[in-house]
C-alpha angles and dihedrals in degrees: 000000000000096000098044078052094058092044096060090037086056094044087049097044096043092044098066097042102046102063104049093035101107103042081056096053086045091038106050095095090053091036114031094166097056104076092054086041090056093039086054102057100024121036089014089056103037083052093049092044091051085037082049097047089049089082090061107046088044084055086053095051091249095108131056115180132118096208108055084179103050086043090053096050097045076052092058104051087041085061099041087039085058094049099048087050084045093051096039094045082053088053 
């Protein structure tokens, strides 16, 4: 269950920053609003949702981590460090 849980939290979160990944990085200077705008409700919310769920999967018995906050975010940057792989192997 938990895995099945942090696979859909990575393709979502994955989902939304990827695509538009790169007009951000060759927009910023036009639109200097829109990176935070897009951290906020992407890779932020997918992270608080997955920090939010913890709770639930330490209460199970799945997950074992002291520190819902500092898990969520090594998650996070297992997650980001895959799909850059991912995107530099398709190059």
């Amino acid at each position: 269950m938990l895995a099945e849980y942090l696979l859909e939290v990575a393709v979502d979160q994955l989902t939304v920053l990827l695509a538009p990944r790169r007009m951000v990085i060759g927009d910023v200077e036009r639109f200097p609003g829109l990176s935070n705008f897009l951290y906020l409700n992407g890779p932020k919310r997918a992270m608080d949702r997955l920090a939010s769920a913890g709770g639930h999967y330490i209460g199970t018995g799945a997950l074992d981590t002291p520190d819902t906050q500092q898990a969520t975010t090594q998650f996070n940057w297992i997650a980001m460090s895959a799909a850059n792989q991912c995107c530099d192997a398709a190059r």
